[in-house]
N, C-alpha and C positions, 0 to 999 in steps of 0.2 A: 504494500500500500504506500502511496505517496510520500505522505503525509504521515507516517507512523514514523515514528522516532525511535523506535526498538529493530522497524525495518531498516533505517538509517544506520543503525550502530551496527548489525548485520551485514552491509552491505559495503561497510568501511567510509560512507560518508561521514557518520561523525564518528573521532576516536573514540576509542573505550580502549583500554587494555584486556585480553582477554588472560582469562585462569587458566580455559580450556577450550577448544573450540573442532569440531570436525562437522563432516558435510549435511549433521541434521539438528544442533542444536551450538550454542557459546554459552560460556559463563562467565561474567565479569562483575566485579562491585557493585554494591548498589548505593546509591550514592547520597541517599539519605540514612545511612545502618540504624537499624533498630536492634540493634546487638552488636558484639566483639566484632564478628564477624558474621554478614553479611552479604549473601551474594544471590545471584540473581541468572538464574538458568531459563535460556531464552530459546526455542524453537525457533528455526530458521524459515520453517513455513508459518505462512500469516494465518493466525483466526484470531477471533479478539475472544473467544467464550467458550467452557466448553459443550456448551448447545447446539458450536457450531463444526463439531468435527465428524468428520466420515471416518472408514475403516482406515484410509491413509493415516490421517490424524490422529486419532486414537495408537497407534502401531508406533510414530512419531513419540508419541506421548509416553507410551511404555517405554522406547529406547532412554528417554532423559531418567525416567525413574529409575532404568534398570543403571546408567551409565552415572546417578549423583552418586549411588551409592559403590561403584568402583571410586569415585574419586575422593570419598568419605576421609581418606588419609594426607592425602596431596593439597584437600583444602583445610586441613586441621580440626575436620569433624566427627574426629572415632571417636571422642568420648558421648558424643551424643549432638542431635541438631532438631530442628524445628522445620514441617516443609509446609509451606501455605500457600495457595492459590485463591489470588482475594479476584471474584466475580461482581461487576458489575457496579454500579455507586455505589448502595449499600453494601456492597463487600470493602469496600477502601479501591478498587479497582481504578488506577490514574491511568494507565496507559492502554490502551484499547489492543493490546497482543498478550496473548495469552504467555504467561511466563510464570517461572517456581520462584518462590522466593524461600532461603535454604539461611536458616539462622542458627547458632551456635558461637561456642569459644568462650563459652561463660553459662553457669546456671540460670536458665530462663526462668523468670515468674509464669507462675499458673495464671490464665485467665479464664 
């Protein structure tokens, strides 16, 4: 999408550093952290919801979850981490692409 600014950082228009990156998903900082540590696992393909994925997407989807948790060491989160996928306004939802947000590197509060 044009106009998507997670497509943009994808796509090498705006920089980002990546953590990690291959042909179906990146991971790089998130740049407001709400913990130690902080990062933000982005699918390469555009949906903004997951309302809106097919069997591609969905398959898409299972490689990030199966691929955070190979990198569970490399980002410093084997003692434990936090994975949220915030939907829509009322989820906190800012960016209209769908993406993990992967928090650890300190004991999270319960909410």
């Amino acid at each position: 999408m044009e106009n998507c600014i997670f497509c943009k950082i994808v796509a090498g228009e705006i920089p980002s550093p990546r953590l990690y990156e291959d042909e179906k998903m990146i991971v790089i900082n998130d740049i407001e952290p709400k913990a130690k540590k902080h990062y933000l696992c982005i699918p390469k393909a555009h949906f903004a919801r997951l309302n809106e994925m097919d069997g591609e997407k969905a398959e898409t989807l299972k490689y990030c979850f199966e691929k955070i948790a190979e990198l569970e060491e490399t980002l410093g989160l084997s003692n434990g981490y936090r994975v949220m996928i915030n939907q829509g306004e009322d989820g906190g939802q800012t960016v209209a692409h769908l993406h993990i947000h992967l928090l650890g590197g300190e004991k999270l509060q319960d909410f």
